[in-house]
N, C-alpha and C positions, 0 to 999 in steps of 0.2 A: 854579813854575819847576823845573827837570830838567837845569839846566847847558848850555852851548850847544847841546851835541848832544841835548839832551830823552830823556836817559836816564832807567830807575824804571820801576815800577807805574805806570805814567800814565792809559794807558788803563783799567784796572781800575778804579783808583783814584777819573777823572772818572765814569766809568759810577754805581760806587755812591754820591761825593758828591752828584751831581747825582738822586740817588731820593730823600737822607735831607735834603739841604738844606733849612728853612723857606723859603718862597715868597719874602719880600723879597732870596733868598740869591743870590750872581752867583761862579761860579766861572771865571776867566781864567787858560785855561794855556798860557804862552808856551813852542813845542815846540821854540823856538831852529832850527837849522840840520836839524834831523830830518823829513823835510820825509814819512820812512814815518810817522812818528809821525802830522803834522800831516793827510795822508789818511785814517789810523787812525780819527781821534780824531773829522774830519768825519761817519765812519762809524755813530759813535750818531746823527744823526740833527737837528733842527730843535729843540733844548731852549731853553723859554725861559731858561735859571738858566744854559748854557756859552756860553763863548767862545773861540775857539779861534783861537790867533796866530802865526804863523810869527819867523823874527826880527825883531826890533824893538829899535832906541833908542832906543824909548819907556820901558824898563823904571823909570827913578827914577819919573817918572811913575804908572807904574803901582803901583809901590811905594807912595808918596805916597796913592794912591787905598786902599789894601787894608788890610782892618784883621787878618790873617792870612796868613802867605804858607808854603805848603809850598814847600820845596826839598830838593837833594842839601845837604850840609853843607859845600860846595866854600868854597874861600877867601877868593874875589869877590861872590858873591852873599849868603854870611852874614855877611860884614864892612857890605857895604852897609845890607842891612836894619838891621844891629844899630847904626847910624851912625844909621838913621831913626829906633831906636825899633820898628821894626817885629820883631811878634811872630811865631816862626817853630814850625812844626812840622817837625822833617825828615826822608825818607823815603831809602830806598835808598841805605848812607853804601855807600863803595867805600872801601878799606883806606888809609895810607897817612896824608897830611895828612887827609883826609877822617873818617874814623876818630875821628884824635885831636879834631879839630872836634867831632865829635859827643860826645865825650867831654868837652870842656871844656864846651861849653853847656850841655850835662843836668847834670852834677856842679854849675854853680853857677845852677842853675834858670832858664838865659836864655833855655832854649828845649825842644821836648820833642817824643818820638818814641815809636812803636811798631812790632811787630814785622810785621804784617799790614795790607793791605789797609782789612779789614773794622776794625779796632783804629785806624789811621790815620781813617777815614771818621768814627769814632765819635767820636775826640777833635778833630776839623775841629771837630765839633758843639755837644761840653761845651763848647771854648772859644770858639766862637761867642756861645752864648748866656749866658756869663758876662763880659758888659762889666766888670765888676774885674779881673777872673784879667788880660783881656787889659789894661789898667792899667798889671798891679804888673809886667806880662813887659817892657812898655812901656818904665815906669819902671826897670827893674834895668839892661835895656840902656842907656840914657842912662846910668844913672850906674855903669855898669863902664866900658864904654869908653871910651877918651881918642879927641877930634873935631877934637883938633891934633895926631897922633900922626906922621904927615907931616914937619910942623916939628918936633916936637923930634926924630925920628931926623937931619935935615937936621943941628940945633943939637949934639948928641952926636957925628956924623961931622966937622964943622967943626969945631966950639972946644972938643973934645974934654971937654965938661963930662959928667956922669953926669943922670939922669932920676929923680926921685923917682916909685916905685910906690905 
């Protein structure tokens, strides 16, 4: 995922996962509202391992299905995955909240990122084929994140009580 607009390395990005992927491997990248992207992207050609998706809200869905998800480090979509348990690598942060995102996840190992392309393509890999790694990334996000956090901001604005961390 690239954020609505299907921003990032994307195209680079699907080209060389889709040479290094193991054969069982299925790469789906939703290009959101980027619709250059989504002609781009048609442009590698008939792969059997891509899939290529314009917007959709289908995304839990799709989430739900994916045992990996590249993204930007954006607010919505790495709150979501990390809600699922879904284990994220992130590519292309953009300064600002995005930034700090990516700086929270790496610093407490919820999620993990490289600088390149070809460094991105390679770690898709390593943690592919380490059903643990992808696990323990699993299990940390379950148990960092709060999955009532909704309700208790609701409970703190209302009856003005305080939130144990």
């Amino acid at each position: 995922m690239s954020g609505s607009m299907g921003c990032g390395p994307i195209k680079r990005l699907a080209r060389r996962l889709t040479e290094m992927l193991p054969e069982e491997g299925m790469l789906i990248v939703i290009c959101g509202h980027n619709e250059k992207l989504y002609e781009s992207l048609l442009e590698l050609g008939n792969r059997s391992n891509l899939r290529v998706l314009g917007f959709t809200k289908e995304v839990p869905a799709y989430m739900d299905a994916a045992d990996l998800m590249l993204t930007k480090p954006g607010g919505l979509s790495s709150t979501e995955a990390a809600a699922k348990g879904l284990p994220m690598i992130f590519i292309d942060a953009v300064g600002g909240c995005e930034g700090r995102n990516l700086e929270f996840y790496t610093r407490y190992e919820l999620a993990e990122t490289a600088d390149s392309v070809n460094r991105l393509a390679k770690l898709v890999c390593t943690n592919l084929a380490d059903p643990e790694k992808l696990r323990s990334m699993s299990q940390a996000l379950r148990v960092n994140f709060r999955h009532n956090g909704g309700v208790e901001i609701c409970d703190v604005l209302t009856k003005g009580r305080r939130v144990s961390t």
